[in-house]
C-alpha positions as CSV (number, residue, x, y, z in Angstrom):
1,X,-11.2,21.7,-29.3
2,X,-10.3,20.4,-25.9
3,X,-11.3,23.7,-23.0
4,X,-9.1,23.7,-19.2
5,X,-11.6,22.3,-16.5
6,X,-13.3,25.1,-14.8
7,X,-12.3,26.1,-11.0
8,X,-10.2,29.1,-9.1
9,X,-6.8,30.0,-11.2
10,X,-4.2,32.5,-10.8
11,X,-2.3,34.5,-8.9
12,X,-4.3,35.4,-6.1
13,X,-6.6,32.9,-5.8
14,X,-4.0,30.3,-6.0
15,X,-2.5,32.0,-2.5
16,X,-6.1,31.4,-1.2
17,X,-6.5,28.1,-2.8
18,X,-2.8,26.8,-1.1
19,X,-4.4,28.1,2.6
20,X,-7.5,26.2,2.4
21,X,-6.1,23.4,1.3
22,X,-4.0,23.4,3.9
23,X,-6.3,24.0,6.8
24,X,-8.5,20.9,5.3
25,X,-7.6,19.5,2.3
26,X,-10.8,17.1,1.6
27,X,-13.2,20.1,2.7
28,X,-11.3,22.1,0.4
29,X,-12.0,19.7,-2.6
30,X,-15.3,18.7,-1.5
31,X,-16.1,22.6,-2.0
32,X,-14.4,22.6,-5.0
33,X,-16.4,20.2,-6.8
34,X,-19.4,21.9,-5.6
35,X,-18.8,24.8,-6.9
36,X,-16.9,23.5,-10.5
37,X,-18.1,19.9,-11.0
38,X,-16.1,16.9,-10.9
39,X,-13.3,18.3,-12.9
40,X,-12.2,20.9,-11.8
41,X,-8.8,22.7,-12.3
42,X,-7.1,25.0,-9.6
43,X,-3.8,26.5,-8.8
44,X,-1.6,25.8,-5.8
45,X,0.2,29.0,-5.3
46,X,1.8,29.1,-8.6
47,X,1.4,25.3,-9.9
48,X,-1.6,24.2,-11.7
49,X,-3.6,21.1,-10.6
50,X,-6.9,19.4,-11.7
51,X,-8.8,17.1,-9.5
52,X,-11.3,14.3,-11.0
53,X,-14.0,13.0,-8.0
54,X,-16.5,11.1,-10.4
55,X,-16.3,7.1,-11.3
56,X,-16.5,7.3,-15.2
57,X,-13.5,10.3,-15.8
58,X,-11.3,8.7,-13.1
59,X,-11.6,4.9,-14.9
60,X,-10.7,6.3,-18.1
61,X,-8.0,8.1,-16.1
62,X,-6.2,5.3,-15.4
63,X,-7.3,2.7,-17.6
64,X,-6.8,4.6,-21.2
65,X,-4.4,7.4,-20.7
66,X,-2.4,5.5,-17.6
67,X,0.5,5.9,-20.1
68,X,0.4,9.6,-20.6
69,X,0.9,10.1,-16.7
70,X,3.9,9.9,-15.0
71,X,4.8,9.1,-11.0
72,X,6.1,12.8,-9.4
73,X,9.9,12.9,-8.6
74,X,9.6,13.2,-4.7
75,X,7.2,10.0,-4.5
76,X,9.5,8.3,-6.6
77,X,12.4,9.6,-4.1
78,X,10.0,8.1,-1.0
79,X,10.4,4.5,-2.9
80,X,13.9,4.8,-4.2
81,X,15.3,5.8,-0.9
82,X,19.0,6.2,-1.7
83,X,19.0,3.7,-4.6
84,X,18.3,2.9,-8.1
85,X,15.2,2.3,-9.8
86,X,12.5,-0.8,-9.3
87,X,9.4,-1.4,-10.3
88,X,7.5,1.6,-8.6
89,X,9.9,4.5,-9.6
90,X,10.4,3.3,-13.6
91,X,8.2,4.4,-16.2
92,X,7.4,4.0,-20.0
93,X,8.4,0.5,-21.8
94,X,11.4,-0.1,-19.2
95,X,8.3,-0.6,-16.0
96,X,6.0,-2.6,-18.9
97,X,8.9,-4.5,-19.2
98,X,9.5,-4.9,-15.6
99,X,5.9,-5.6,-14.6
100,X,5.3,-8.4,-16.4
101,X,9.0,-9.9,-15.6
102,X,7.7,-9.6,-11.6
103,X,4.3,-10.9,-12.2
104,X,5.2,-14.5,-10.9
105,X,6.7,-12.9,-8.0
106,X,3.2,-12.5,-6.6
107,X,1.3,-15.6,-8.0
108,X,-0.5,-17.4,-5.3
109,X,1.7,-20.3,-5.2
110,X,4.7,-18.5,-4.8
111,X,2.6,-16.1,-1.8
112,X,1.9,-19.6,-0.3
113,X,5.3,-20.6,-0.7
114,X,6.7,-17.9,2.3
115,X,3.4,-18.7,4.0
116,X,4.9,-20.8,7.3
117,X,7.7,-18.1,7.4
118,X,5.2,-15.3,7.9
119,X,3.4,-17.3,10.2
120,X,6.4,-17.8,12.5
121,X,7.0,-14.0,12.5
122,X,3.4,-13.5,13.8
123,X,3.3,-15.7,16.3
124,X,6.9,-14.8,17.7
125,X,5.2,-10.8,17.8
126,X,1.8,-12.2,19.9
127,X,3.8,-14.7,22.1
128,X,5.9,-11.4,23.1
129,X,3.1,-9.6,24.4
130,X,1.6,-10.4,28.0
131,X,-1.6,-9.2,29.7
132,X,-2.0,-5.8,30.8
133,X,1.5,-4.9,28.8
134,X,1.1,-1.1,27.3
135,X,2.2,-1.3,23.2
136,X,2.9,0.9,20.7
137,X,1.1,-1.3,18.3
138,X,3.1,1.2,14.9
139,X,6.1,0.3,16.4
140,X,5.5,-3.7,16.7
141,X,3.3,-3.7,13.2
142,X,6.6,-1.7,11.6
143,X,9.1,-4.2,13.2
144,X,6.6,-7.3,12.2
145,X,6.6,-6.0,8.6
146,X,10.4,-5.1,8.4
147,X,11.1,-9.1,9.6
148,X,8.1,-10.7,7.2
149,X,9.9,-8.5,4.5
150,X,13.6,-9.9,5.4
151,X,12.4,-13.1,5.8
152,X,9.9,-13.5,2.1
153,X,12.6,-11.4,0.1
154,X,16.3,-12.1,1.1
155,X,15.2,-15.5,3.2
156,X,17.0,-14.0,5.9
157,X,15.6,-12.8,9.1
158,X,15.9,-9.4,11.6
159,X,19.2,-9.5,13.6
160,X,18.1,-9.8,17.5
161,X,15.0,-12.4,16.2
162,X,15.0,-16.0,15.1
163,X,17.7,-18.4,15.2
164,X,19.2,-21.1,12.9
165,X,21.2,-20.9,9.4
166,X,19.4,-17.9,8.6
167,X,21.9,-14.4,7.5
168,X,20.8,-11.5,9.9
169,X,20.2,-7.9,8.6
170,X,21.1,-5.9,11.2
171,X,17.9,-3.3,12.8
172,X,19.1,-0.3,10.8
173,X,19.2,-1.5,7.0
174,X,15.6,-3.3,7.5
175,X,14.3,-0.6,9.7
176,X,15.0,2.5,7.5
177,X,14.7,5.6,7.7
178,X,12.3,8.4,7.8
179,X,11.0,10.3,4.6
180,X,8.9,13.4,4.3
181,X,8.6,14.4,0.2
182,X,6.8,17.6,-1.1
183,X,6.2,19.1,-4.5
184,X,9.1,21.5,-5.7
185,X,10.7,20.7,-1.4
186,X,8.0,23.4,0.1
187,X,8.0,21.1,3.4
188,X,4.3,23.0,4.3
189,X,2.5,22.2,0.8
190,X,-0.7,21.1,1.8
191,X,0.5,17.3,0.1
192,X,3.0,15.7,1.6
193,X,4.3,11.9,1.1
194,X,5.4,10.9,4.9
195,X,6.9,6.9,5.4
196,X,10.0,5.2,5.8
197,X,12.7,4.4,3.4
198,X,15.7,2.4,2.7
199,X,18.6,4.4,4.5
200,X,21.9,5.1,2.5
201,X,23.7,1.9,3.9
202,X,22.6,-1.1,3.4
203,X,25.8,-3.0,3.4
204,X,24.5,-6.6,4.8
205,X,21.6,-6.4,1.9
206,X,24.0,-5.8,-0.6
207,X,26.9,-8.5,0.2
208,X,24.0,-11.3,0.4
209,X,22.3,-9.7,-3.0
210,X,26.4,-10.1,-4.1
211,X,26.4,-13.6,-2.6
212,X,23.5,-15.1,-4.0
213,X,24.2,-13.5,-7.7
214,X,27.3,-15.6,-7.7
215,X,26.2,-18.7,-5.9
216,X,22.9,-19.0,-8.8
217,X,21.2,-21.6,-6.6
218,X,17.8,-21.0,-6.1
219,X,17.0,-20.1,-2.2
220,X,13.2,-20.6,-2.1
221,X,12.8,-16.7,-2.0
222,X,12.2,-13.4,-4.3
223,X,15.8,-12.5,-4.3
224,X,16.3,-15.8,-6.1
225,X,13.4,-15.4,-8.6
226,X,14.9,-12.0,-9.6
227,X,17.9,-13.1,-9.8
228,X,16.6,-16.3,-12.7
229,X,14.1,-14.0,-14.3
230,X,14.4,-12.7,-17.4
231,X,12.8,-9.4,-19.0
232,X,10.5,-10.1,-22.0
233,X,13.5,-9.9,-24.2
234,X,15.4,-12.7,-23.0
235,X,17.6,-10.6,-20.8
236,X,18.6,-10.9,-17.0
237,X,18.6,-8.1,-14.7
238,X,22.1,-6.2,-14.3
239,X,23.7,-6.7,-11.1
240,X,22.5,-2.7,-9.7
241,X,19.2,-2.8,-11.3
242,X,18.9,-6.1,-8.9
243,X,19.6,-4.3,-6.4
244,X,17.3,-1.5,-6.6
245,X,14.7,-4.0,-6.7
246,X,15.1,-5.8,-3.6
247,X,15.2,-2.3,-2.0
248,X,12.2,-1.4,-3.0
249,X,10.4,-4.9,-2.1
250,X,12.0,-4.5,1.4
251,X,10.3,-1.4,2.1
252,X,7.0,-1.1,-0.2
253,X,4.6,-2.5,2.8
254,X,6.6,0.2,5.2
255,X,3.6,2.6,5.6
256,X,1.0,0.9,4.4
257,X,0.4,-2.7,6.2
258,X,1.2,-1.1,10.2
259,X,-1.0,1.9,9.2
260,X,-3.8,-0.3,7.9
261,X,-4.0,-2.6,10.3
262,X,-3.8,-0.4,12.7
263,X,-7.1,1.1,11.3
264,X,-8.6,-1.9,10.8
265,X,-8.4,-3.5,14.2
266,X,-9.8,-0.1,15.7
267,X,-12.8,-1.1,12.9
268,X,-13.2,-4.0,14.4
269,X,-13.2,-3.3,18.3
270,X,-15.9,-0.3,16.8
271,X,-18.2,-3.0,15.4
272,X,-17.3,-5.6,17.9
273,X,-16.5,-7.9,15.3
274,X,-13.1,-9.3,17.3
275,X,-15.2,-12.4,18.4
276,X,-16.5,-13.5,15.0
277,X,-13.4,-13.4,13.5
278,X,-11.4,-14.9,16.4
279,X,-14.1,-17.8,15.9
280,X,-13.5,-18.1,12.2
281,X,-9.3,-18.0,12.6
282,X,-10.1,-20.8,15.3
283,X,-11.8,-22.8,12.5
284,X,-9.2,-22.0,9.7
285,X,-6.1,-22.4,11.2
286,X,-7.0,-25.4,13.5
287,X,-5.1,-27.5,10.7
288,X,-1.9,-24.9,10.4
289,X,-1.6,-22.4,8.3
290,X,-4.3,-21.6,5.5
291,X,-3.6,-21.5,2.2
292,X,-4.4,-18.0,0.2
293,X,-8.2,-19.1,-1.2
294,X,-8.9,-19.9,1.8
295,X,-7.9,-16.4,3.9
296,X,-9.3,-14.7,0.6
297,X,-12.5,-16.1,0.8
298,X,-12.9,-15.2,4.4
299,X,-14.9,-12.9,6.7
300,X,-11.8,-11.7,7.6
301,X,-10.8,-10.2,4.3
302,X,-14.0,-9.0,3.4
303,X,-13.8,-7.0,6.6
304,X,-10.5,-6.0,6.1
305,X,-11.3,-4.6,2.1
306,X,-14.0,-2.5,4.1
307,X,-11.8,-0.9,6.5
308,X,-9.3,0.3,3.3
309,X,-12.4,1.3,1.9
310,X,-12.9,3.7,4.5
311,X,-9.3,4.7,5.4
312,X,-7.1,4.4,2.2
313,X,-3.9,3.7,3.0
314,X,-3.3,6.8,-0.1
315,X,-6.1,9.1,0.5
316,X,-4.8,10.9,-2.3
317,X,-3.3,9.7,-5.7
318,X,-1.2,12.0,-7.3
319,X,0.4,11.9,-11.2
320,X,1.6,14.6,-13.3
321,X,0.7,14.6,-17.5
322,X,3.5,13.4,-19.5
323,X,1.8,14.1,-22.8
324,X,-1.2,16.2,-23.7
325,X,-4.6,14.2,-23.7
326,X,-8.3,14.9,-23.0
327,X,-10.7,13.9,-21.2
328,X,-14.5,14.7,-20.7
329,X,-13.8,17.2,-23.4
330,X,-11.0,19.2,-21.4
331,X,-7.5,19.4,-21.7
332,X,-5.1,18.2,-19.7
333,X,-1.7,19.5,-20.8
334,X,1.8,18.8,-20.0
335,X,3.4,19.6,-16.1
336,X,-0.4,19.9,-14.9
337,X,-0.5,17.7,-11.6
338,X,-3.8,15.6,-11.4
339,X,-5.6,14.1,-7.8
340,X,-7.8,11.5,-7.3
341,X,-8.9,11.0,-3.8
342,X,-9.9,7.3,-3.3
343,X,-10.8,8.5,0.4
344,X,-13.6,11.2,-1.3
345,X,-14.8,8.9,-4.0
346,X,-14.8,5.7,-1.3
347,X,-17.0,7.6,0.8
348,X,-19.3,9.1,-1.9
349,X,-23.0,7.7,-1.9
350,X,-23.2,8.1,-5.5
351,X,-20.6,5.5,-5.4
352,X,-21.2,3.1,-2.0
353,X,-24.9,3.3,-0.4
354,X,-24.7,4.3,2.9
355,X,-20.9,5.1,3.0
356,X,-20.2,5.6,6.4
357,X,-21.3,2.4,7.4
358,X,-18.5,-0.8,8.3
359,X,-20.1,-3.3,6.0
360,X,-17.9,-6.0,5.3
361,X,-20.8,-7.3,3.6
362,X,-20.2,-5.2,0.8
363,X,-17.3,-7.6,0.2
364,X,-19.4,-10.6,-0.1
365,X,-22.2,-9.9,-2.2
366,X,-25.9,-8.9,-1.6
367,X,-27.3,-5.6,-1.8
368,X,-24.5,-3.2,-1.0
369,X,-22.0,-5.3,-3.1
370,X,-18.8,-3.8,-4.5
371,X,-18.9,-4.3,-8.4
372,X,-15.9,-3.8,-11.2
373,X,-17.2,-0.9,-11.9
374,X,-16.9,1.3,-7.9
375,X,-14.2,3.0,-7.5
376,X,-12.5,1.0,-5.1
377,X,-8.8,2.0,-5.4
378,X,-6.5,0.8,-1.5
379,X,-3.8,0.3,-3.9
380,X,-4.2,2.8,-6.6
381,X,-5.8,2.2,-10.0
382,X,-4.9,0.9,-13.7
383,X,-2.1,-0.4,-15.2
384,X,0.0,0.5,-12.1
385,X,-2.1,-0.8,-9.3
386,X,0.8,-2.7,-6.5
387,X,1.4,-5.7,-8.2
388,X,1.9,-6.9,-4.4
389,X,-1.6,-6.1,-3.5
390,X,-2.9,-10.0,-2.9
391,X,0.1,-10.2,-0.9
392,X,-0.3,-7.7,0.7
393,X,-4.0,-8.5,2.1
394,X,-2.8,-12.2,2.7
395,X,-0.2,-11.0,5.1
396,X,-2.4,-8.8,6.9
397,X,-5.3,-11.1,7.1
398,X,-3.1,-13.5,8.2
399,X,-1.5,-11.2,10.9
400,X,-5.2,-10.3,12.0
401,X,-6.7,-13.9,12.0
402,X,-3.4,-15.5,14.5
403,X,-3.8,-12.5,16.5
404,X,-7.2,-13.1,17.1
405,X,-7.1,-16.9,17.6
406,X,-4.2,-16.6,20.3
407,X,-5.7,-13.3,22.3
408,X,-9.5,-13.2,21.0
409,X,-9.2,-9.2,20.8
410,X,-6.8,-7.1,19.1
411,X,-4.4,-4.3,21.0
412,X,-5.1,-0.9,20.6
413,X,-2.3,2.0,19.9
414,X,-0.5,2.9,23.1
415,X,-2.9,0.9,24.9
416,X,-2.6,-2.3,27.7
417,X,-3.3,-5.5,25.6
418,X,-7.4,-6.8,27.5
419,X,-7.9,-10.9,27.2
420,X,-11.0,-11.5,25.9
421,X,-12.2,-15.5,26.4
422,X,-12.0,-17.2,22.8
423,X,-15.6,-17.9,21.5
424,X,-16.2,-21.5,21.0
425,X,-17.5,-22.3,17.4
């Protein structure tokens, strides 16, 4: 019979646990599996968790009893914002179902197809910026990301950018709003789920979702795949549960692609690795714009898979049990709350050699090579890893490599934008 993981439970030491944990929560699991093991179950005040930190336990986390986990309600809420259900807030058969209807939403041809259109977005952020100008480089990623999104799912574009044919969405509805989520609302729980969301009007969205539902002529976009797809059953997507979709594709890189890059150039100025890849965009988009092999196959990505390596985007991944299973020969009942931290088992030498190091290197073979088997999770793990993640890292390799190839350096937070001379090839 299946034993609870050991670690600190009840009353008391669950008071103690909650303070640690939120004074440092990685110190406080670090000492945690030092004490317990890599399994290790602990209490939160009163609600029970367990916390997996080893390779083998967390792949058969994820890749055999995936199903008997289920997304908590106020991460589901951070997605949702004030609408209906998509992709990352379903669970059970109706997201199996969903999945694989959005899979050739994210092909490479169709991530090539918006390719020029993201381009154009980057360049009009770079050509904005002069010399010596002081940026808030969140702000200009978030605004980038919010027009890239406008533009690649609704084919429209920000209101106060662009020109042409193009329907406008006005700064508010692509924009959003801010979202800070905690277990059972206790806003000082050591875990808290902080990005923006779609706000509760999003009338301009909704009349061209509206528009383009009656019109049925393809646009060249993902609001006019979803709208032609159909579930595995033959079925089309109701009008709301459209909707709720195009929501959440609006807002899913909201957090994650200004906050990585963000980390990521400060990788690069750290390892002065600005001029080699301002040298390889120079070679690679000499032509126009490169097509996804050839960004994935770059330097560029390799370092860019590095710096998620060592600043996870979700430090901490965070399910609840649905249904009873075990694993390693302990139980894991129903309403326990499980962690994984990719940012502890990322930086783990049993895992990476020499983890601290920025080794993009790792990403293109040789000794320190990243294999199947690491656990290398930037966009969670199993069955419900993004299903926009090779977007994802086109966009912002693409957004790094034209950056680099107009300025030859990248800006830093709240910082004057220096020139740097473009290295000749």
């Amino acid at each position: 019979m299946a034993i609870p993981p050991p670690g600190p439970k009840g009353e008391q030491l669950g008071r103690l646990n909650y303070e640690d944990c939120r004074a440092d929560i990685f110190g406080f699991l670090k000492r945690l599996v030092a004490q317990y093991g890599d399994i290790v179950a602990f209490d939160l005040g009163r609600s029970p968790y367990i916390f997996i930190n080893a390779a083998a336990p967390v792949h058969e986390l994820f890749f055999r009893h995936d199903a008997c986990l289920r997304k908590p309600e106020f991460i589901k809420d951070s997605n949702r914002g004030h609408w209906g259900d998509g992709l990352t807030t379903l669970e059970a058969a109706a997201w199996q179902s969903r999945r694989r209807m959005l899979r050739p939403c994210f092909r490479p041809g169709t991530v090539a197809r918006s390719s020029s259109g993201v381009a154009q977005c980057i360049d009009d952020m770079v050509a904005s910026w002069a010399a010596g100008r002081r940026i808030n480089l969140l702000h200009e990623l978030r605004i980038l990301t919010a027009r890239i999104a406008v533009r690649t799912v609704l084919g429209a574009d920000l209101e106060g950018y662009g020109s042409g044919a193009r329907a406008f969405i006005p700064f508010d509805e692509a924009y959003g709003e801010g979202y800070a989520g905690v277990h059972g609302g206790d806003l000082t729980a050591p875990l808290a789920v902080i990005r923006p969301r779609a706000p509760r009007r999003m009338d301009t969205v909704v009349r061209i979702i509206d528009e383009r539902i009656a019109a049925g002529e393809h646009a060249g976009d993902m609001l006019s795949d979803l709208i032609q797809a159909r579930l595995p059953d033959g079925t089309r997507l109701s009008r709301d549960e459209i909707v709720g979709e195009i929501v959440q594709m609006l807002y899913a890189g909201h957090h994650t692609i200004p906050a990585t890059l963000a980390a990521f150039w400060q990788d690069l100025r750290a390892a002065d690795l600005s001029a080699r890849i301002a040298t390889e965009a120079e070679g690679m988009c000499a032509r126009g714009v490169p097509d996804p092999a050839t960004i994935a196959e770059s330097y560029c990505v390799a370092a860019l898979k590095e710096s998620m390596r060592l600043h996870p985007a979700a430090p901490v991944l965070y399910r609840e049990v649905e249904t009873e299973f075990e694993l390693e020969g302990f139980a894991f009942l129903r309403g326990v709350a499980v962690w994984v931290s990719p940012q502890l088992l990322h930086t783990d030498p049993r895992n990476f050699p020499e983890p601290e190091r920025f080794l993009p290197e790792r990403f293109l073979g040789g000794p320190f090579a990243v294999t199947a088997r690491s656990p290398y999770f930037p966009f969670g793990a199993g069955r419900r890893m993004c299903i926009a993640n090779h977007l994802a890292v086109h966009q912002m390799a693409l957004i790094t490599l034209l950056t680099l190839r107009r300025w030859g350096s990248v800006p830093t937070q709240d910082g004057p934008l220096e020139v740097r001379p473009k290295v000749e090839a």
